[in-house]
N, C-alpha and C positions, 0 to 999 in steps of 0.2 A: 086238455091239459091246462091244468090254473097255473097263476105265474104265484111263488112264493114270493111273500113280502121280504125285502134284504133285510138281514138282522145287524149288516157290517156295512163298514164302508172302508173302499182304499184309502188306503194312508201315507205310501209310501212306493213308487213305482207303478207296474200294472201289473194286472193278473187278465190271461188270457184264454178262455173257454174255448175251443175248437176256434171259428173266425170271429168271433167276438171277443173286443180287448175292451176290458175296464180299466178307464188309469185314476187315478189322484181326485178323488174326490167326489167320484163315481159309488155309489149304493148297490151290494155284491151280495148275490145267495150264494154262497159256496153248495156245492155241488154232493158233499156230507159233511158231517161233524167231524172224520178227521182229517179230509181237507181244508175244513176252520179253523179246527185247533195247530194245525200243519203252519198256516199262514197268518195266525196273531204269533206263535212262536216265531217267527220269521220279523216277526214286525211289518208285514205287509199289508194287513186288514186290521180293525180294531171294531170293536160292538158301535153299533151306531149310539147307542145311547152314552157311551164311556165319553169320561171327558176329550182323552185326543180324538174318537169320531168326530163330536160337534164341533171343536176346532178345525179340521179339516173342513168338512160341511159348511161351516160361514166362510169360511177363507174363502170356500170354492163359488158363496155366493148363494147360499142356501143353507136352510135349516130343515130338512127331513122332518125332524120331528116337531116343526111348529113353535115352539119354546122361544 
C-alpha cells in the first residue's frame, strides 16, 4: 500500500480517520473526493497549496510546499 501524498491540510479543528486524529495544521489525504469537498465546505480542510493552507502551515511552523 503507498501513502498518498496530502493535497490539504487542517485548518480548522481536527478531523479523525479511525484512531488517527489530524488537528490544525497537520497535512490530510481525505479518504475520497467527496469527503474533501464534504470538509473544505465545512471549512475544516483547505488545498495545501490555497492561500489559507500556507497560512496555517507557517503558523504551524512549516512550509509543505518549500516556498
Amino acid at each position: 500500500m503507498t501513502t498518498k501524498k496530502p493535497d490539504f491540510v487542517v485548518i480548522d479543528g481536527c478531523v479523525q480517520e479511525g484512531s488517527t486524529v489530524f488537528v490544525k495544521g497537520t497535512p490530510y489525504a481525505p479518504p475520497s473526493k467527496e469527503v474533501a469537498e464534504d470538509l473544505v465546505k465545512q471549512g475544516v480542510i483547505a488545498p495545501i497549496k490555497s492561500e489559507a493552507g500556507q497560512a496555517v502551515l507557517k503558523a504551524a511552523g512549516g512550509d509543505l510546499l518549500g516556498d
